[in-house]
DONU-772824 format. One line per field, with one value per residue (C-alpha): residue number from 1; residue in one letter; z, y, x. Coordinates in steps of 0.25 Angstrom, whole numbers. Layout:
! residues N
seq = c(NUM; ...)
type = c(A; ...)
up = c(Z; ...)
north = c(Y; ...)
east = c(X; ...)
! end
This chain:
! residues 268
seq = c(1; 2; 3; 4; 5; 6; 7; 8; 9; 10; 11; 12; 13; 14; 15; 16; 17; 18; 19; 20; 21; 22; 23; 24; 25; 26; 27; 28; 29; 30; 31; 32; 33; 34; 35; 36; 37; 38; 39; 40; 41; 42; 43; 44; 45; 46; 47; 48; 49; 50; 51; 52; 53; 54; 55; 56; 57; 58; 59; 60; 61; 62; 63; 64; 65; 66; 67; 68; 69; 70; 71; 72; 73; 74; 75; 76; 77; 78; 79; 80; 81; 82; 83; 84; 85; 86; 87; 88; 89; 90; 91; 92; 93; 94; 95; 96; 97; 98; 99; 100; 101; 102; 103; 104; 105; 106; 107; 108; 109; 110; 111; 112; 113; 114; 115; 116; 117; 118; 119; 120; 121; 122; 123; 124; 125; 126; 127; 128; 129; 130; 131; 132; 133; 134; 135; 136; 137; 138; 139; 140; 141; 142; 143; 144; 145; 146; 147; 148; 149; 150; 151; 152; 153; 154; 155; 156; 157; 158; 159; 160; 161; 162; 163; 164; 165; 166; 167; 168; 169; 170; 171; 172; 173; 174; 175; 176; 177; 178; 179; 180; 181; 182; 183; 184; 185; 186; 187; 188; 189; 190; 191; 192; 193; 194; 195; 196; 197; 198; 199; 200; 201; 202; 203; 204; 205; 206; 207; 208; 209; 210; 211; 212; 213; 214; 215; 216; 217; 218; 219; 220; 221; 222; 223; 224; 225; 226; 227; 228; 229; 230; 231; 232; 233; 234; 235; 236; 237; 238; 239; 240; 241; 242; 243; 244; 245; 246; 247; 248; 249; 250; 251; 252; 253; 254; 255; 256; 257; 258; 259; 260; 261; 262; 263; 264; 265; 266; 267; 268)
type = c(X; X; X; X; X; X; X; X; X; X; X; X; X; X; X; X; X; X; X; X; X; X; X; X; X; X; X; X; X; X; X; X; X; X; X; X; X; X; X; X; X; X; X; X; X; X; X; X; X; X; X; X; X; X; X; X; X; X; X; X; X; X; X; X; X; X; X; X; X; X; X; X; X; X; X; X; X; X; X; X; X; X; X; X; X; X; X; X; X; X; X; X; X; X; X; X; X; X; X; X; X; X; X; X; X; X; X; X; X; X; X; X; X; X; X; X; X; X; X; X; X; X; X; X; X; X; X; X; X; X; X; X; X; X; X; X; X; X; X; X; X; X; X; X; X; X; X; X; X; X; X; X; X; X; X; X; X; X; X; X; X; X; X; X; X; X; X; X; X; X; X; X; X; X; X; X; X; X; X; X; X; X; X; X; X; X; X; X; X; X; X; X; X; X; X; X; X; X; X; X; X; X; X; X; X; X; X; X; X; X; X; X; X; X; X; X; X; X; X; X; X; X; X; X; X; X; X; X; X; X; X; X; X; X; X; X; X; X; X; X; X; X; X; X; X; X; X; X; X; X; X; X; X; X; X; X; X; X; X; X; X; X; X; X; X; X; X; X)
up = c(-138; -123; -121; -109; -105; -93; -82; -87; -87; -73; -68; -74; -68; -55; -57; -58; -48; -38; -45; -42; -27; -28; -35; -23; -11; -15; -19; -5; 2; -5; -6; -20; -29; -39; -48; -56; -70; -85; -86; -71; -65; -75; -72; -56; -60; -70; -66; -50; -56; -70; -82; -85; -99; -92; -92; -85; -71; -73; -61; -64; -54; -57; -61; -44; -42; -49; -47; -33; -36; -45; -32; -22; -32; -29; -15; -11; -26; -21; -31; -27; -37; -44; -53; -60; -72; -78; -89; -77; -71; -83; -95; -108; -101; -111; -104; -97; -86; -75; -74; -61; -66; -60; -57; -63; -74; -90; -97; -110; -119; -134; -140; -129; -127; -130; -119; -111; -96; -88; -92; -81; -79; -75; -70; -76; -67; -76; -71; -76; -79; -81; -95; -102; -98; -110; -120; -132; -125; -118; -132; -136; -122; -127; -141; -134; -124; -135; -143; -130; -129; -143; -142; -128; -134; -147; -142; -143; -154; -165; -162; -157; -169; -181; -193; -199; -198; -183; -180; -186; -181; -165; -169; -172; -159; -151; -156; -147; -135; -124; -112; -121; -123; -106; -106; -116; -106; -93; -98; -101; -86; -80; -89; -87; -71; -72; -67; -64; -76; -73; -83; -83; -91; -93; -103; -108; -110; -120; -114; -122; -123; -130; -115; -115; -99; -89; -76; -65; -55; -58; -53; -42; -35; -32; -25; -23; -30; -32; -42; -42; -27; -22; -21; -29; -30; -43; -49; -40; -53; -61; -67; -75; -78; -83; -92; -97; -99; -105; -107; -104; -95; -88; -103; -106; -118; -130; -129; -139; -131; -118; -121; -114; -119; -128; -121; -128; -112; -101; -87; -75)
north = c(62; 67; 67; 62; 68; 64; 73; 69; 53; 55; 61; 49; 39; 45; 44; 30; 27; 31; 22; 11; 15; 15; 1; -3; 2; -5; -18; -18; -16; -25; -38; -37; -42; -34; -29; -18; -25; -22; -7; -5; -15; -13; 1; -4; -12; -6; 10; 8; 16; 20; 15; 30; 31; 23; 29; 18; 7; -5; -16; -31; -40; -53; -55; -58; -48; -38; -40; -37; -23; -21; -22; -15; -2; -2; 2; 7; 14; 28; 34; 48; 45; 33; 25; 10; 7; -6; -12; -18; -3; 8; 8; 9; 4; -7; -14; -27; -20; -9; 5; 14; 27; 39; 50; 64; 60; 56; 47; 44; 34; 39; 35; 30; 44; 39; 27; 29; 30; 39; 38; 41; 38; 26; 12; -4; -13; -26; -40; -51; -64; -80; -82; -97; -103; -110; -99; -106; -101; -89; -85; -88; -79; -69; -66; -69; -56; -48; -48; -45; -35; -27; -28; -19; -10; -7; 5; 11; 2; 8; 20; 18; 6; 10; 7; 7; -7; -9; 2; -4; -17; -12; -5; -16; -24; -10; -15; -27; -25; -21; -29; -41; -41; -38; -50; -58; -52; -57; -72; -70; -65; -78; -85; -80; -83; -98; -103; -98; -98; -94; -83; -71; -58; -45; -51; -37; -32; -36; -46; -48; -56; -65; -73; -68; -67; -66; -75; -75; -78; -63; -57; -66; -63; -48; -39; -23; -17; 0; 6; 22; 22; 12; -1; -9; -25; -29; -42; -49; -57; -43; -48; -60; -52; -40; -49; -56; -44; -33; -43; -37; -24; -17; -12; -1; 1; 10; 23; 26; 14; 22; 27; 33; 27; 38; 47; 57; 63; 65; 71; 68)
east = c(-8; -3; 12; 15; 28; 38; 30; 15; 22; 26; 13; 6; 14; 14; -1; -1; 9; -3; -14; -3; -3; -16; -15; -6; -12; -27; -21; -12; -24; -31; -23; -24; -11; -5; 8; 13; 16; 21; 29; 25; 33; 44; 46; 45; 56; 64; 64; 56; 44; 38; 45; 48; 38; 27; 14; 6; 6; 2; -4; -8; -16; -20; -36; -40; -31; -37; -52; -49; -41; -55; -63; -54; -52; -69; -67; -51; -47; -45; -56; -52; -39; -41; -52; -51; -57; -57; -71; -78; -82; -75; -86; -79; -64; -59; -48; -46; -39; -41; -36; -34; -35; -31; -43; -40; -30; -32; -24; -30; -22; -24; -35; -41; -49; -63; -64; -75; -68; -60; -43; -36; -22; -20; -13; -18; -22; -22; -28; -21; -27; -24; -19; -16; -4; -2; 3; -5; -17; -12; -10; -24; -28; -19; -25; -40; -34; -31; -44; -50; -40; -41; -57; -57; -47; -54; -61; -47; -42; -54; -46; -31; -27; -20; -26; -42; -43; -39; -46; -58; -57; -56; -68; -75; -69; -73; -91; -89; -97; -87; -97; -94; -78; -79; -86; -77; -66; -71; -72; -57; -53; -63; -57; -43; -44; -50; -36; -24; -14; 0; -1; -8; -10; -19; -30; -33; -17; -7; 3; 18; 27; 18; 16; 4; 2; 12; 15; 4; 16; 21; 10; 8; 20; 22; 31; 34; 41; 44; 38; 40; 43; 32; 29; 20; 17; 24; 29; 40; 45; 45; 59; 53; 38; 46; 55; 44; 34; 46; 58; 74; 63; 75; 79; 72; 64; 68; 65; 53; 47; 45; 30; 18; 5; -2; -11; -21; -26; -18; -20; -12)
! end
């Protein structure tokens, strides 16, 4: 595993901050709506910038949102620097979400060596799609999410779970054809998107809390707001989506919870 030490954590960050102007720049000239969210928006918040130990930049747009930003990456992405992958166009890429990755860089997480697809370091760029508003059934949405979830991420998990018998059994998830879990994957977004529901969440990310989705209205309404000297569109309610999402956010965490993800390759 690479240690990724105060100067390599900077350099990786300041890496991202340009895929987020980048982010910015074709979405302003777009018309398309989007916000920083999760650990991005709480370090906007909570420090003006990166939370100090974060090695990643997260952006969510919802589903409309982001089938437009899919399209415009197509002809005003700045190829020279940048590349986006999502399943729709990367062969072998297993998540329900898209990454913009920077060219001439590696960030490999461990165990992750063996997908078939250039890793770049990178920000998420997550769609978020309508979930139940009753919580009976969004609960029922939430397990159907994470089965999906656990089959895509088998290919890692045959190697990356503790213990023979989970490695076996995402062995076994990894046999299922990978065009038919797409498949399975894209009757859930249709199916996700057949009425507005004042909930939404990522379909293919964990969501806590045990909510299950968060409030559309929040990613709704935006405003600006600083994040390491520039301005990006944020959530204008950030108090109430930060308590709910992290709880009492402006305490910081204790200390041997500020980590790096684990990386086996590393360029910057």
């Amino acid at each position: 595993m690479v240690k990724i030490d105060n100067e390599a954590l900077r350099a990786i960050q300041l890496i991202q901050l340009e895929m987020l102007e980048e982010v910015d720049r074709i979405c302003r000239k777009c018309g398309i709506k989007y916000n920083i969210i999760a650990g991005t928006l709480l370090g906007a918040v909570r420090h003006g910038g990166y939370i100090p130990w974060d090695d990643d930049a997260d952006v969510a747009m919802l589903r409309q949102e982001y089938q437009k930003f899919r399209a415009a990456v197509k002809t005003e992405l700045d190829t020279s620097r940048f590349y986006f992958q999502d399943h729709r166009q990367t062969r072998g890429y297993r998540w329900g979400y898209g990454k913009l990755r920077r060219k001439g860089t590696l960030f490999v997480r461990e165990h992750q060596e063996h997908m078939p697809y250039k890793q770049g370091i990178f920000i998420d760029i997550f769609p978020l799609d309508g979930v139940p508003d009753n919580y009976l059934f969004r609960s029922i949405k939430n397990f159907e999410c994470f089965c999906v979830r656990k089959i895509l991420w088998s290919k890692v998990g045959q190697i990356e779970a503790s213990g023979y018998m989970k490695r076996w059994c995402f062995k076994m998830l990894a046999k299922i054809p990978e065009q038919e879990v797409w498949k399975y994957y894209h009757r859930m977004v249709v199916s996700a998107n057949r009425k507005k529901t004042n909930m939404v969440r990522i379909l293919m990310f964990p969501t806590p809390n045990r909510e299950w989705g968060y409030y559309r209205c929040w990613y709704e309404n935006s405003a600006d707001i600083e994040f390491e000297g520039k301005k990006f569109s944020g959530i204008r309610d950030y108090d109430s989506y930060l308590h709910f999402k992290f709880g009492d956010y402006m305490t910081l965490p204790p200390v041997e919870h500020r980590k790096t993800h684990p990386v086996s390759m590393l360029k910057v």
